[in-house]
PAGU-745101 format. One record per residue (C-alpha): residue number from 1; residue in one letter; z, y, x. Coordinates in nm, 3 decimals, padded with zeros to 5 digits. Example, Ala and Ser with C-alpha at 12.3 -4.5 7.8 and 13.67 -1.06 7.14 Angstrom:
2
<n:1; res:A; c3:00.780; c2:-00.450; c1:01.230>
<n:2; res:S; c3:00.714; c2:-00.106; c1:01.367>
REM end
This chain:
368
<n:1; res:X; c3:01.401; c2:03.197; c1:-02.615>
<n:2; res:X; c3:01.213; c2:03.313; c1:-02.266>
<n:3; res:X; c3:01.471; c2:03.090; c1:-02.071>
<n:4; res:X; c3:01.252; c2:02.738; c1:-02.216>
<n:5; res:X; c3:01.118; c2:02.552; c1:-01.899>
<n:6; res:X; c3:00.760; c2:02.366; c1:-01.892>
<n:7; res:X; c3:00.788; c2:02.218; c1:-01.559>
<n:8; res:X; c3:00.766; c2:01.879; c1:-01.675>
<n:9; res:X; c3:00.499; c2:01.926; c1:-01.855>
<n:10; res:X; c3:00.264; c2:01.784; c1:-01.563>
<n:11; res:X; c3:-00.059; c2:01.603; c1:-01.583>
<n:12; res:X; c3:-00.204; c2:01.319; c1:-01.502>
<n:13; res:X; c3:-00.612; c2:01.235; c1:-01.582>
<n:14; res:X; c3:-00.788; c2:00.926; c1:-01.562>
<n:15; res:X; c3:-01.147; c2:00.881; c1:-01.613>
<n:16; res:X; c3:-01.371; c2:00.593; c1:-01.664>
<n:17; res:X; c3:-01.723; c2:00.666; c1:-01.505>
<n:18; res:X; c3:-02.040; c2:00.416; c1:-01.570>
<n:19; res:X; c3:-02.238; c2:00.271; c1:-01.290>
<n:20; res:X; c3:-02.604; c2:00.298; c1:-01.335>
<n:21; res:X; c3:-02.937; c2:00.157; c1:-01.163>
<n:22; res:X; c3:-03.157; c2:00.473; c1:-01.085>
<n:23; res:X; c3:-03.431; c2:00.263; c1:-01.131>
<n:24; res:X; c3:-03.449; c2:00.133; c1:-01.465>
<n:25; res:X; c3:-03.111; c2:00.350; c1:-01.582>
<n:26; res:X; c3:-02.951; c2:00.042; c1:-01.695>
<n:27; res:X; c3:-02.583; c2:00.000; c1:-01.674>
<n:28; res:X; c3:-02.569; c2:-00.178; c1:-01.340>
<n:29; res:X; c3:-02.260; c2:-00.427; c1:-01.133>
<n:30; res:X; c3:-02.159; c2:-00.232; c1:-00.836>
<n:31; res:X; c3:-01.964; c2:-00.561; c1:-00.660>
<n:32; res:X; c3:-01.686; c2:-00.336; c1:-00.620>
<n:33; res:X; c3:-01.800; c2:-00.178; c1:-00.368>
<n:34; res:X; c3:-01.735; c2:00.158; c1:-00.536>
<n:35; res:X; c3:-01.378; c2:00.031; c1:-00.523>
<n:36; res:X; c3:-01.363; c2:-00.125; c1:-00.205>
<n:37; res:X; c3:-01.520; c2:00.207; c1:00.005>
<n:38; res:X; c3:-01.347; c2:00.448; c1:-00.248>
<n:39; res:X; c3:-01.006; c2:00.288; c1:-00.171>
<n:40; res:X; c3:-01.049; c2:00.362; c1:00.197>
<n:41; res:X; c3:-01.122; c2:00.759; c1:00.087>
<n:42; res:X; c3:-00.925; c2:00.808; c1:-00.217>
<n:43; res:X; c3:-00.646; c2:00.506; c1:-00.189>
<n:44; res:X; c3:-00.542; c2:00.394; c1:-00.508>
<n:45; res:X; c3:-00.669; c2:00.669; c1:-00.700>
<n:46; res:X; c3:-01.004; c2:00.409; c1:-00.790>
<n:47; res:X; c3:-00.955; c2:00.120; c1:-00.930>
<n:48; res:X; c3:-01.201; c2:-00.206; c1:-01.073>
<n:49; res:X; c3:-01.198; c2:-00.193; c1:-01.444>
<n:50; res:X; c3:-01.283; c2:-00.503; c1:-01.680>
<n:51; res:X; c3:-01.649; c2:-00.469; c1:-01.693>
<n:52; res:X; c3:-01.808; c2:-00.430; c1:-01.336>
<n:53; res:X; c3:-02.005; c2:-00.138; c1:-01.469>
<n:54; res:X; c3:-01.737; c2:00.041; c1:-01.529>
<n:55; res:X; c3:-01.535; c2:00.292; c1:-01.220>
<n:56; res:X; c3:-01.151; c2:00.416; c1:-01.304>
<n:57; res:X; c3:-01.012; c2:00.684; c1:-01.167>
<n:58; res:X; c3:-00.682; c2:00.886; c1:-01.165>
<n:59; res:X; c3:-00.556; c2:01.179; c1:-01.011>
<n:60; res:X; c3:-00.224; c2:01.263; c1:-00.872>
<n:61; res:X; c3:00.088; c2:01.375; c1:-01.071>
<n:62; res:X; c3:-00.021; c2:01.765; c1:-01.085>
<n:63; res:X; c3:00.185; c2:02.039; c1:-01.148>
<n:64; res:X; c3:-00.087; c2:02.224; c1:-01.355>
<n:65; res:X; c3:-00.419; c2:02.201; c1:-01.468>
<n:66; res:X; c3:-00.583; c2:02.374; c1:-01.169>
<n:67; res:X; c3:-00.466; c2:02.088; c1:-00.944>
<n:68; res:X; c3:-00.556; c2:01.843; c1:-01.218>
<n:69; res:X; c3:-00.904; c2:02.024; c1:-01.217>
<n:70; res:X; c3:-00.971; c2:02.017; c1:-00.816>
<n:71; res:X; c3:-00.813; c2:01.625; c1:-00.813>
<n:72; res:X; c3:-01.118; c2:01.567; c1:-01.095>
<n:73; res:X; c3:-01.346; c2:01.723; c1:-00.941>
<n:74; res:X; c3:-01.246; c2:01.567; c1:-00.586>
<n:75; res:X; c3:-01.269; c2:01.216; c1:-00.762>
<n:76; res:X; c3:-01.631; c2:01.312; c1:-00.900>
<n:77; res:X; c3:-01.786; c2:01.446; c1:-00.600>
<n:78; res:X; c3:-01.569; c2:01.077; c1:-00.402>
<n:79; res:X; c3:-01.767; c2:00.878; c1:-00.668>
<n:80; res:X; c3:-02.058; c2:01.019; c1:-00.694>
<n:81; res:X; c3:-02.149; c2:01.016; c1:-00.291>
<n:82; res:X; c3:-02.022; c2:00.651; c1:-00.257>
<n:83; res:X; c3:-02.240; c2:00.549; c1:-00.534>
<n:84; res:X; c3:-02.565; c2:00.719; c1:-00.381>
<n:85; res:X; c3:-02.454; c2:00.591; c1:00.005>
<n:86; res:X; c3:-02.507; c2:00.243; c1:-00.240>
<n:87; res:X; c3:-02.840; c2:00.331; c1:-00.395>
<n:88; res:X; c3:-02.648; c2:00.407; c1:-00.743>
<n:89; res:X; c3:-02.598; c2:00.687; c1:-01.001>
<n:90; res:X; c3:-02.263; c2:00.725; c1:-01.187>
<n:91; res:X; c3:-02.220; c2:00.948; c1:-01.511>
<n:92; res:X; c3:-01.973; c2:01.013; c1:-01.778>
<n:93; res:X; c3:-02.025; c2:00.925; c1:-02.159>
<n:94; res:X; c3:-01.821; c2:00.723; c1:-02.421>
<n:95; res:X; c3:-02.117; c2:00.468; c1:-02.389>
<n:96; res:X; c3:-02.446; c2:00.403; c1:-02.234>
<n:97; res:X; c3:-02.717; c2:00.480; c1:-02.474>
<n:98; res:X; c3:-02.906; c2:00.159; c1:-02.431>
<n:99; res:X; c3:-02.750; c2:-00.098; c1:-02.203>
<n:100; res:X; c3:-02.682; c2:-00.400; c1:-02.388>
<n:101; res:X; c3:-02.336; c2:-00.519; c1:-02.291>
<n:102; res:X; c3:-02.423; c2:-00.929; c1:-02.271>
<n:103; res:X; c3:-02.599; c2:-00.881; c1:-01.948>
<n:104; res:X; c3:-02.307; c2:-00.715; c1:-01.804>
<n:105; res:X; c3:-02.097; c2:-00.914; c1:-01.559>
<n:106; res:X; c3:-01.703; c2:-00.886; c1:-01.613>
<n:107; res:X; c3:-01.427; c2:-00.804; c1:-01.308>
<n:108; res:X; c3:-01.324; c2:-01.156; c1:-01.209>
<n:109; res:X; c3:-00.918; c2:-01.026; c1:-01.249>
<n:110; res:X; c3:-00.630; c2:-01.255; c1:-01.363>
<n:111; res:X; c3:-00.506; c2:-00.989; c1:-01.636>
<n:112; res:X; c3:-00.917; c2:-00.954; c1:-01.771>
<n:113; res:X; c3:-00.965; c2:-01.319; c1:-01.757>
<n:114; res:X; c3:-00.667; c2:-01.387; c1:-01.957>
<n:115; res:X; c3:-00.789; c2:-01.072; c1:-02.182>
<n:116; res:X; c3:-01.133; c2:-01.224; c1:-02.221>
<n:117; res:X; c3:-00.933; c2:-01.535; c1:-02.262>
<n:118; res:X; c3:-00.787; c2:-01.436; c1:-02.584>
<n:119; res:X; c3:-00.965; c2:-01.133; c1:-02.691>
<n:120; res:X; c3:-01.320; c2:-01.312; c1:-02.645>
<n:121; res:X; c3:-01.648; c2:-01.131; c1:-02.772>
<n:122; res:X; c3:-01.410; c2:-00.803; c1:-02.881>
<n:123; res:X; c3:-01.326; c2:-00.806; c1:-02.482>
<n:124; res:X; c3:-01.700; c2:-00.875; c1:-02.354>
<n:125; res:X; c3:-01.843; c2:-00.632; c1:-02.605>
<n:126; res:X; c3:-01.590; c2:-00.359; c1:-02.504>
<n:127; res:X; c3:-01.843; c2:-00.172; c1:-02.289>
<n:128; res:X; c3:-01.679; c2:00.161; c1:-02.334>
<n:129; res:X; c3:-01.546; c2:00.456; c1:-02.126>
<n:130; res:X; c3:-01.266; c2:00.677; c1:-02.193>
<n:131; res:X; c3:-01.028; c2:00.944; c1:-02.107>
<n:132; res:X; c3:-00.641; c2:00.920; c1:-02.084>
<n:133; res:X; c3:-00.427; c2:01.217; c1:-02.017>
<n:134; res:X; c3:-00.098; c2:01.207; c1:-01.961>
<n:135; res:X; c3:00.173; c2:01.458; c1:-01.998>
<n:136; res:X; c3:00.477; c2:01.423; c1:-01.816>
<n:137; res:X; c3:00.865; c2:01.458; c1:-02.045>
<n:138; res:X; c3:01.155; c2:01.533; c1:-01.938>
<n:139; res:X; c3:01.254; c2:01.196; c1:-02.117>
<n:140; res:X; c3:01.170; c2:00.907; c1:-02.324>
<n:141; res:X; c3:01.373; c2:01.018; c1:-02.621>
<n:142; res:X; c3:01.148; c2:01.420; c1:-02.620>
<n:143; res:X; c3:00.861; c2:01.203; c1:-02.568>
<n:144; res:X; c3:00.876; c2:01.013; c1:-02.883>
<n:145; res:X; c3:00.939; c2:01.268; c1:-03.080>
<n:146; res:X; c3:00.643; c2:01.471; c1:-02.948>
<n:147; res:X; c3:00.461; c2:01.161; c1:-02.958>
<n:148; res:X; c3:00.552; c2:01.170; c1:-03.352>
<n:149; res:X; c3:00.414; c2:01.501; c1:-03.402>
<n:150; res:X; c3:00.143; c2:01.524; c1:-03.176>
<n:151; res:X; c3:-00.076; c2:01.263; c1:-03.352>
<n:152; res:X; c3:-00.180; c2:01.515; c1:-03.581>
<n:153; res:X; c3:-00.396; c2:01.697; c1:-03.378>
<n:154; res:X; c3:-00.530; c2:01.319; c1:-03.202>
<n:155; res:X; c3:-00.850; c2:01.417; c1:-03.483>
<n:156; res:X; c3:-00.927; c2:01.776; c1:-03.348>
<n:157; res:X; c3:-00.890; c2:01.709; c1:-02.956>
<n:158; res:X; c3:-01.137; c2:01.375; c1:-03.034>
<n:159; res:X; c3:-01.362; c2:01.603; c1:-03.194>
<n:160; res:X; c3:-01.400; c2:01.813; c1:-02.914>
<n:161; res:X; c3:-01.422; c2:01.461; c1:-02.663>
<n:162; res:X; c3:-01.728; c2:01.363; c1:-02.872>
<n:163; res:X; c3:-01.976; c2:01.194; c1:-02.648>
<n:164; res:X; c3:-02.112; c2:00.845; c1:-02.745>
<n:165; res:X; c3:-02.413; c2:00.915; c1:-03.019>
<n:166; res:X; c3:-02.597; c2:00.597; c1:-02.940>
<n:167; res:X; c3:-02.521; c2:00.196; c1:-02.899>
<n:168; res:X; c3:-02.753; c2:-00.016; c1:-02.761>
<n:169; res:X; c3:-03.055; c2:00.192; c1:-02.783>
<n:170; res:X; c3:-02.996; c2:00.287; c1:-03.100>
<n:171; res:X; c3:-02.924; c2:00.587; c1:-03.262>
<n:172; res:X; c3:-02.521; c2:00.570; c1:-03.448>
<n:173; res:X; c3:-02.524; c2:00.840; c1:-03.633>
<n:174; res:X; c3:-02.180; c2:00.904; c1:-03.503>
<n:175; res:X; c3:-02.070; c2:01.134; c1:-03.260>
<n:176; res:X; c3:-01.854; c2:00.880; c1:-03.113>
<n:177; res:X; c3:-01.947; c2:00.546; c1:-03.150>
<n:178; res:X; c3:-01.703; c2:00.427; c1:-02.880>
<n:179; res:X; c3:-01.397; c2:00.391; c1:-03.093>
<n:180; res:X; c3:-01.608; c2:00.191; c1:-03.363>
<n:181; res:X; c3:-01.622; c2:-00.045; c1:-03.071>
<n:182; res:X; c3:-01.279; c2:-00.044; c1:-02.972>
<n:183; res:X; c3:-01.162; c2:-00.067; c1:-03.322>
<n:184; res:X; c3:-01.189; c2:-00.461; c1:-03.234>
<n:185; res:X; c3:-00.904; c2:-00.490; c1:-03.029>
<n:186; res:X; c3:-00.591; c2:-00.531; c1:-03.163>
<n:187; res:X; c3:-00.307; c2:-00.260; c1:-03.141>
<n:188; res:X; c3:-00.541; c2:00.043; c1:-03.166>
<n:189; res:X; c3:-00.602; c2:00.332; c1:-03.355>
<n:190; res:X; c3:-00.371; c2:00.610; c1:-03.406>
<n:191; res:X; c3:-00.001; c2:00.468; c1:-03.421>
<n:192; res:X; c3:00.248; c2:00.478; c1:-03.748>
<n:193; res:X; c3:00.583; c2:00.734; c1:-03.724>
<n:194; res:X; c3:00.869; c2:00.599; c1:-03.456>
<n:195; res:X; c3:01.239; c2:00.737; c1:-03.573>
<n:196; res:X; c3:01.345; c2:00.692; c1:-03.283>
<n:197; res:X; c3:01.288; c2:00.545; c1:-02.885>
<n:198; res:X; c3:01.511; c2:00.221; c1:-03.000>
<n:199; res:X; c3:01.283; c2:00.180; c1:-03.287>
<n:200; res:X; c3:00.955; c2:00.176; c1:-03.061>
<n:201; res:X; c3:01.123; c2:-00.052; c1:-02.756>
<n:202; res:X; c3:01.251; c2:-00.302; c1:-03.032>
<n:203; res:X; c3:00.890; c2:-00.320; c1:-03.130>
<n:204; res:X; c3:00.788; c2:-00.392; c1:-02.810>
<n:205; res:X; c3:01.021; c2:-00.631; c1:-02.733>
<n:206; res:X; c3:00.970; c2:-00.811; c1:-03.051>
<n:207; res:X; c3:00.533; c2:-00.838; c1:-02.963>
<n:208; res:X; c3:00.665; c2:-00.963; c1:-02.655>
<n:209; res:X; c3:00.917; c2:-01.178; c1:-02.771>
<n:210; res:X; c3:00.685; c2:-01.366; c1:-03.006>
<n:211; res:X; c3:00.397; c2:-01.359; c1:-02.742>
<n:212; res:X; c3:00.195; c2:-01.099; c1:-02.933>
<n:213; res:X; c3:00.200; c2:-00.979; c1:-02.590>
<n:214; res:X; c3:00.322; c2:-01.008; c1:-02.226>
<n:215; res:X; c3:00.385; c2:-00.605; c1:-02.171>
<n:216; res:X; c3:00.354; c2:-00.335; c1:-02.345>
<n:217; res:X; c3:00.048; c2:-00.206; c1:-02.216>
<n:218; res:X; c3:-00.140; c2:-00.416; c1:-02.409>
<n:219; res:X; c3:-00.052; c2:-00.167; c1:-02.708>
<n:220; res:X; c3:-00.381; c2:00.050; c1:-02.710>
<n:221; res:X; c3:-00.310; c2:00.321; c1:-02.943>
<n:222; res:X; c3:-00.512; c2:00.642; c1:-02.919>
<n:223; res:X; c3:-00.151; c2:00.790; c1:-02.794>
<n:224; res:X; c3:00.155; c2:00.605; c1:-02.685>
<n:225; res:X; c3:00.495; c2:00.658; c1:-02.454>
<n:226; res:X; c3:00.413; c2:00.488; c1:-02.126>
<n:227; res:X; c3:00.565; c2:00.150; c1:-02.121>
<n:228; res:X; c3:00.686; c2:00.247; c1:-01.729>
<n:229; res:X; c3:00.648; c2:00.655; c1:-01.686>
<n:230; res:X; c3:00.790; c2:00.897; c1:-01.868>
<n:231; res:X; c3:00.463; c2:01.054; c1:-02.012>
<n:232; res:X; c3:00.313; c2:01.076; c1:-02.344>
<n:233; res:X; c3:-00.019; c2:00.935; c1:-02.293>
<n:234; res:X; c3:-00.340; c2:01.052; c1:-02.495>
<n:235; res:X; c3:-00.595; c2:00.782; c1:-02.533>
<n:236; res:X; c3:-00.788; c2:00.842; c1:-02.818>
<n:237; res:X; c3:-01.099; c2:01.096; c1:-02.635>
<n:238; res:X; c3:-01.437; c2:00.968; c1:-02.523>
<n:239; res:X; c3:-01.478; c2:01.053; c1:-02.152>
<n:240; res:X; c3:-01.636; c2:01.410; c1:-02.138>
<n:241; res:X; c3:-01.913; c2:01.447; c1:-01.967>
<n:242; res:X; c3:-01.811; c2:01.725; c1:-01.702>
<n:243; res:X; c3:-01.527; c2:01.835; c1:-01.526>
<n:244; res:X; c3:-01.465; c2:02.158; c1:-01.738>
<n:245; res:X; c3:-01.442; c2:01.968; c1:-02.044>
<n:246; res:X; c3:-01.239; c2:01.710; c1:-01.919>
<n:247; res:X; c3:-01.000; c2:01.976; c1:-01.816>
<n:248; res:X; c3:-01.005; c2:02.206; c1:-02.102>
<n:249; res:X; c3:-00.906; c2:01.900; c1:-02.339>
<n:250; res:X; c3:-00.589; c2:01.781; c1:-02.054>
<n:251; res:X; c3:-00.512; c2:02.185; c1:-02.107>
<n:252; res:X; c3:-00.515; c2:02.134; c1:-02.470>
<n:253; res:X; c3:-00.297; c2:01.815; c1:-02.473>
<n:254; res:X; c3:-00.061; c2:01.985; c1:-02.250>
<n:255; res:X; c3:-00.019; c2:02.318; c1:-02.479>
<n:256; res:X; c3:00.043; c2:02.091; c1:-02.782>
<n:257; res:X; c3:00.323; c2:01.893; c1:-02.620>
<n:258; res:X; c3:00.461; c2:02.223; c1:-02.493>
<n:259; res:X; c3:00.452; c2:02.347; c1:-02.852>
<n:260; res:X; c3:00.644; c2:02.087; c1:-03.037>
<n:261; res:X; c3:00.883; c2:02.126; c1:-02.739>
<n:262; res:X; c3:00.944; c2:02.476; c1:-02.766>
<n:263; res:X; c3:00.985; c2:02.430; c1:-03.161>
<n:264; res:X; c3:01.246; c2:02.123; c1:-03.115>
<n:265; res:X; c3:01.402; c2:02.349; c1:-02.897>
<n:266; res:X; c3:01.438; c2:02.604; c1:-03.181>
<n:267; res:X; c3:01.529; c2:02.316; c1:-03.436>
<n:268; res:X; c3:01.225; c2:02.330; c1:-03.602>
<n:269; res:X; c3:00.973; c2:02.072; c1:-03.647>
<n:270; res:X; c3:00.643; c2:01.986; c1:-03.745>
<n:271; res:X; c3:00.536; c2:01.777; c1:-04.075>
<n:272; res:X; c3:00.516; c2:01.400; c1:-04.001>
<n:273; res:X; c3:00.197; c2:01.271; c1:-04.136>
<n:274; res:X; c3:00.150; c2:00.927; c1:-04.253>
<n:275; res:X; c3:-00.095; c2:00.718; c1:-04.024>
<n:276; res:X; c3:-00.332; c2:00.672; c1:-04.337>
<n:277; res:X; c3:-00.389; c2:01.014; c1:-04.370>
<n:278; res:X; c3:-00.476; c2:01.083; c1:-03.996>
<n:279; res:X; c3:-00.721; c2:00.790; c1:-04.005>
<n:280; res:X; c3:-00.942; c2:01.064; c1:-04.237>
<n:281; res:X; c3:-00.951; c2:01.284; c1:-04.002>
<n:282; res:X; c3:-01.019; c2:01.079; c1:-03.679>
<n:283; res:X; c3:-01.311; c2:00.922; c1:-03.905>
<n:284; res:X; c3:-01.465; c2:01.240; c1:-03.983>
<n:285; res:X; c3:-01.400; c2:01.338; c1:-03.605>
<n:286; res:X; c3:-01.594; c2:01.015; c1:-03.481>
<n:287; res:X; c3:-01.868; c2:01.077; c1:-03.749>
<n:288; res:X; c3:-01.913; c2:01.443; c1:-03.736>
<n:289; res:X; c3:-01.778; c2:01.572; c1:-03.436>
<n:290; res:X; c3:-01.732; c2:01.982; c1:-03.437>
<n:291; res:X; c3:-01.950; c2:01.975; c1:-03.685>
<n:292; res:X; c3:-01.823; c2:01.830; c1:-04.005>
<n:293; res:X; c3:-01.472; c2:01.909; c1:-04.185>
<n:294; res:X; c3:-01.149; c2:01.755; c1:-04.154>
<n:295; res:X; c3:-00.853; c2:01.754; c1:-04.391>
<n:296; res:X; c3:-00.599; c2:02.027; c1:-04.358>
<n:297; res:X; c3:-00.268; c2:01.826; c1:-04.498>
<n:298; res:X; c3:-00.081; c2:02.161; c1:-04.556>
<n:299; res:X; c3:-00.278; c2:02.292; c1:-04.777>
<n:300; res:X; c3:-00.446; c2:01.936; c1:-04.922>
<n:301; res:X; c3:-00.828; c2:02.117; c1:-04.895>
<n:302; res:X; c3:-01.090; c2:02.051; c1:-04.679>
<n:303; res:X; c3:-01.170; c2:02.272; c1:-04.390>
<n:304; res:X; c3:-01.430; c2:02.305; c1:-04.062>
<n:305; res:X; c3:-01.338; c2:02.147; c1:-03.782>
<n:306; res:X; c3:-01.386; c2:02.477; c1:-03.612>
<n:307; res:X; c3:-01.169; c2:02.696; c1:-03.819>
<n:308; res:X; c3:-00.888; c2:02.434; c1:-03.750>
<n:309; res:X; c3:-00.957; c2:02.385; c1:-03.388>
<n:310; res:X; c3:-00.901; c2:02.765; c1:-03.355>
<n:311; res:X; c3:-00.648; c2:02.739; c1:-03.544>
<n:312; res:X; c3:-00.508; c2:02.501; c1:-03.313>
<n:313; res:X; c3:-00.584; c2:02.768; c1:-03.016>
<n:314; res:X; c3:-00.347; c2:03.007; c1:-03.228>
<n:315; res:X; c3:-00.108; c2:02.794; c1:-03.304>
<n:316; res:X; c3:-00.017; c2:02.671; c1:-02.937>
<n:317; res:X; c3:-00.146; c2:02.998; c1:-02.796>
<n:318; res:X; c3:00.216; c2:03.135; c1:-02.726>
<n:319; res:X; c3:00.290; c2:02.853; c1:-02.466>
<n:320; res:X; c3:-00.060; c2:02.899; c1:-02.270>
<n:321; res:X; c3:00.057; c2:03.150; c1:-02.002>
<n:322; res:X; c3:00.387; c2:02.972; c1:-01.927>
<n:323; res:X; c3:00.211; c2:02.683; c1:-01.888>
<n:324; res:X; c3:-00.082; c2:02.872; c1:-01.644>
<n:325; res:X; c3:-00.373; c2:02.649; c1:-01.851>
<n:326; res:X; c3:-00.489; c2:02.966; c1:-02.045>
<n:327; res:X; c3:-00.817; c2:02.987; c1:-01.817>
<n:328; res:X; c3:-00.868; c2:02.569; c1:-01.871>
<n:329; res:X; c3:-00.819; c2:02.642; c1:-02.255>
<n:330; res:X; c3:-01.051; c2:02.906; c1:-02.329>
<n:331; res:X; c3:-01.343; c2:02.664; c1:-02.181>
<n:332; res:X; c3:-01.311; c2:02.537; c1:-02.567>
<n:333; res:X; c3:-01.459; c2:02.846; c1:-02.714>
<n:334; res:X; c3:-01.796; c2:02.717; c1:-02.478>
<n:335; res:X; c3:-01.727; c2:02.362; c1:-02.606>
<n:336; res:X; c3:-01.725; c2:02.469; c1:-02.986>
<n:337; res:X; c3:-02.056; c2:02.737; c1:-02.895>
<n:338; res:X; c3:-02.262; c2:02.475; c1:-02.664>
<n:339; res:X; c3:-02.175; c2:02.151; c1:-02.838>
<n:340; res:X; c3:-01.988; c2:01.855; c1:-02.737>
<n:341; res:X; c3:-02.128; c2:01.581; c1:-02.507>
<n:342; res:X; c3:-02.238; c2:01.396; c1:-02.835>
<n:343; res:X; c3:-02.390; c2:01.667; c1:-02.941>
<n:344; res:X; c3:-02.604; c2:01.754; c1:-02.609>
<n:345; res:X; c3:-02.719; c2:01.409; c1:-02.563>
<n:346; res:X; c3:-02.867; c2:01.399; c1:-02.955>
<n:347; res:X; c3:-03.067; c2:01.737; c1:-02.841>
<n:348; res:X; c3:-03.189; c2:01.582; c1:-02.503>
<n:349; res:X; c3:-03.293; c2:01.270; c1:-02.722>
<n:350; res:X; c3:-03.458; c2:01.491; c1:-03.017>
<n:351; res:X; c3:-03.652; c2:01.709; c1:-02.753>
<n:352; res:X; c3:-03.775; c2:01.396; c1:-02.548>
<n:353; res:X; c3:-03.749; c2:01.135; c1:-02.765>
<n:354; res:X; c3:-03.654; c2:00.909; c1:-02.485>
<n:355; res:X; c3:-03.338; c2:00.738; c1:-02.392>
<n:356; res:X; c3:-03.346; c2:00.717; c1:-02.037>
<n:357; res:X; c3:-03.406; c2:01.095; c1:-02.051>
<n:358; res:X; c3:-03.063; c2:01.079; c1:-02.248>
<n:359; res:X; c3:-02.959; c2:00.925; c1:-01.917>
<n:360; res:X; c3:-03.071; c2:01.130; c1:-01.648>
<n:361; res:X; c3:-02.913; c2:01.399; c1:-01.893>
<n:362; res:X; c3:-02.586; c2:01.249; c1:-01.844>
<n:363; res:X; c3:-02.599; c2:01.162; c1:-01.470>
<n:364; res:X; c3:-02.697; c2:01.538; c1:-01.387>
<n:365; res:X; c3:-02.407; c2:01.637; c1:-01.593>
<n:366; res:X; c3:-02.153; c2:01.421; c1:-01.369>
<n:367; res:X; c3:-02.071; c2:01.720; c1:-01.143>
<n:368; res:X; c3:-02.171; c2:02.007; c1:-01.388>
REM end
């Protein structure tokens, strides 16, 4: 079986980055001007998001995860010296710990109007920031399958991504509190089982059909099949905090698609789960983190999130070096031994007892 191509696995990252006031480390409007000077460095690679607080970014198409990791890093250090040329700090966590998301002004846009329009305080209140990775198929018909299979690991790479301990200026008591936030929105959460591409574009057309919707990228599942690329595109992390993270969990995403491609490929698959099941284990990954247990399915017993997150290594470890991401990958055994974003703001917090500590935390992470 050595003759199995990854090439299409590529990668693409995007990353949503918070605007803050050094001053009083409150979430803060940049105007756009982020935007507006970053476009003139970086093109189209930045991009206004709904709340005017909020930064986007994407990288390129990349052909592996060390030009994924030098286009995040480029987009970091872009940010991060247009926002101080502006007298502002940027940072990456699922959530500010303490900016209250009524004062925050939203991105005067046709498509967030009309989603304020209909989505009202769920919309306002969605003051949240997130990482999507996408992993390029070879086509739409692989891609839902993997799509199928891959949402059983959505839990395990989430727990890793966990960086969003406080709301508001308070303390959750989850490890990510950002998907308690998103849970509002419609079409979220990790999707149900797809027998085939037909099946998922006659959903589609149907929401759009009976004006659920006016495209399909207003489906905001933790993973979907790009309405217009062909990529499988994982939704469901909090925005890590640094680069190496960010990276290591795009690494990850990749391996596991590369997996379930190299098993199709020897006519062998892996269990379908139902979506009510998975919904344990992305609750325990939100609550807990690294830290608490989710449910292995296979053998119906409970288990550390470690132990199955290594288990996870194993399992796609035999498509690593093909792929060239075993360097990005082993950055997890740091994650699982330093703790994840969540879990490093909760010790800044405990040792300082201060929130805007919490903050400068995060900002001096941003390049980290």
């Amino acid at each position: 079986m050595a003759n199995i191509s990854y090439r299409h696995f590529t990668l693409g990252v995007e990353e949503e980055y918070m605007v803050i006031d050094p001053s009083t480390r409150e979430l803060k409007s940049h105007e756009q001007k982020i935007v507006t000077e970053g476009q003139k460095v970086i093109k189209d690679k930045v991009k206004a998001e709904m709340h005017q607080a909020v930064v986007e970014v994407g990288t390129d198409i990349c052909q592996n995860v060390d030009e994924a990791y030098n286009d995040v890093l480029t987009l970091r250090k872009t940010i991060s010296q247009i926002a101080g040329d502006l007298g502002l700090w940027v940072g990456a966590a699922g959530t500010h710990p303490f900016s209250h998301w009524e004062s925050q002004l939203i991105t005067d846009h046709a498509r967030y109007n009309e989603i304020v329009n209909e989505l009202q305080e769920a919309a306002r209140s969605n003051l949240i920031f997130g990482l999507h990775v996408h992993v390029g198929m070879e086509d739409r018909k692989m891609a839902i399958h993997i799509a199928n299979s891959a949402r059983y690991f959505l839990p395990h790479v989430y727990a890793l991504s966990t960086n969003s301990p406080f709301w508001e200026g308070r303390k959750t008591g989850y490890k990510s509190y950002r998907t308690k936030v998103f849970d509002k929105f419609p079409r979220t959460g990790i999707p149900d089982y797809f027998e085939s591409i037909e099946s998922y574009e006659n959903y589609v057309n149907l929401l759009i059909k009976t004006n659920c919707i006016d495209n399909a990228k207003k489906i905001w599942w933790d993973l979907r099949v790009h309405p217009f690329f062909n990529t499988v595109e994982f939704r469901i992390c909090d925005i890590p905090m640094t680069v190496d993270e960010t990276i290591a969990i795009a690494g990850l995403f990749q391996a596991i698609c590369a997996k379930l491609y190299k098993l199709r490929s020897q006519n062998m698959n892996f269990i379908i789960y139902q979506r009510a099941l998975l919904n344990e284990n992305k609750w325990r990954a939100s609550r807990y983190g690294i830290d608490g247990s989710l449910i292995d399915f296979g053998k119906e017993t409970e288990a550390s999130t470690r132990g199955l997150i290594y288990e996870l290594l194993d399992f796609v470890d035999d498509v690593v070096d093909q792929l060239g991401n075993r360097h990005a990958i082993n950055y997890i055994h740091k994650m699982l031994e330093n703790g994840t974003g969540a879990d490093r703001q909760l010790k800044v917090y405990e040792e300082s007892k201060s929130l805007v500590s919490v903050v400068d935390y995060i900002h001096d992470s941003f390049l980290g």
